[in-house]
N, C-alpha and C positions, 0 to 999 in steps of 0.2 A: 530170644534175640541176644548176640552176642552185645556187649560195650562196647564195640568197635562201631557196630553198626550203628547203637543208640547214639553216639556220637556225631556219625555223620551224618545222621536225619537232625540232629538240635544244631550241627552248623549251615546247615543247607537249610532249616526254618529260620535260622537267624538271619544270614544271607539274604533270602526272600523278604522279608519283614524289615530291614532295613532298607533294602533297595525298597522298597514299595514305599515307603517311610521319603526317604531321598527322592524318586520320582514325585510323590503327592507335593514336596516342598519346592520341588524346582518347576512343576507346573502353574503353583501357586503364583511365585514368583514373577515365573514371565507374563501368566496372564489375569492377575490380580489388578485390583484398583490401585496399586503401586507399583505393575509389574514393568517386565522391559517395553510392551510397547504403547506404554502411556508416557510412558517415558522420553521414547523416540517423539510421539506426537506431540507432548510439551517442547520439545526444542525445537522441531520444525514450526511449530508455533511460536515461540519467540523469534528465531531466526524471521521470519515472515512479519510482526511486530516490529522489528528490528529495523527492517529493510523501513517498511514505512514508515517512522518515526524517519531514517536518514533522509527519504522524500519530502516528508513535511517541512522539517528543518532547510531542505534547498530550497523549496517552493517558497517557506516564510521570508530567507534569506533576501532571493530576488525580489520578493513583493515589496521586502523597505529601502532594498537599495531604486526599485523604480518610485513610491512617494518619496524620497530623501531626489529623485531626480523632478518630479513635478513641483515637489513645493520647492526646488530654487533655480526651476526655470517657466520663466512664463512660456516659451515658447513651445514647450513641451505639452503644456496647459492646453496651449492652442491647439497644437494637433490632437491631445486627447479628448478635448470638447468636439471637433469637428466628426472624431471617429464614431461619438457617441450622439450626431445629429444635433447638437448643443454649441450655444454660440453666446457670443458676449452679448452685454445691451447694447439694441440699436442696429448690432448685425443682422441682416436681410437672408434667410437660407430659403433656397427652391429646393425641395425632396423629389427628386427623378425618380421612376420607375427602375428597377435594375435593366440592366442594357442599356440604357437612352445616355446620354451625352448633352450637355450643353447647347452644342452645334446642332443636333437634330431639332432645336426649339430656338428660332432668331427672334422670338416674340422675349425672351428672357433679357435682361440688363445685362451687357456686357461684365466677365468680373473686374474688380480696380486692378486688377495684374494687367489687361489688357489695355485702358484706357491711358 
C-alpha cells in the first residue's frame, strides 16, 4: 500500500471514532439522569409548583380578608351562622326539608320580620 492511501484510512478511522465518540456524548447528554429532557420535566414542574403556590397565596389572601370581615362585623356573623344551621342563644330554628318553604307549613311561628 502506498502512504497516500495509509493515510486516508488513519483519517477516515479517526473521523469514525471521533464521530462515534461525539454521537455516544451527545446521546448521553440528552438522555442521561442530567440530560435535556429531565430538564424540560424539572421546569414544567416548577412552572406548575409555581402556578399553585400563586393560587394558594390568592385563596389564603381572600380567606383573611373574609375573618378580618367576620370578626368586625356581627352582622356578617349572622349571616354565616344562619348558612351554617347555627344560631345564637335562645334563637328558635326549624330545619325544612330542601324545597319546602315556610308557607307550605302554617303550623310554623310566624318569623319576627313578619310580625
Amino acid at each position: 500500500m502506498s502512504p497516500e492511501i495509509v493515510e486516508t484510512i488513519k483519517r477516515h478511522k479517526t473521523f469514525l471514532v471521533s464521530s462515534a465518540i461525539a454521537l455516544t456524548l451527545g446521546w448521553t447528554a440528552y438522555s442521561g439522569t442530567l440530560g435535556l429532557d429531565q430538564l424540560l420535566e424539572r421546569r414544567r414542574l416548577i412552572q406548575q409548583l409555581e402556578e399553585q403556590n400563586t393560587t394558594l397565596l390568592r385563596e389564603n389572601e381572600q380567606r383573611k380578608l373574609r375573618i378580618d370581615r367576620l370578626n368586625g362585623d356581627s352582622s356578617e356573623q349572622d349571616i354565616e351562622l344562619r348558612k351554617l344551621n347555627k344560631g345564637k342563644p335562645g334563637d328558635m330554628m326549624f330545619i325544612l326539608p330542601p324545597g319546602e318553604s315556610a308557607s307550605d307549613h302554617p303550623d310554623l311561628p310566624a318569623s319576627p320580620a313578619k310580625q
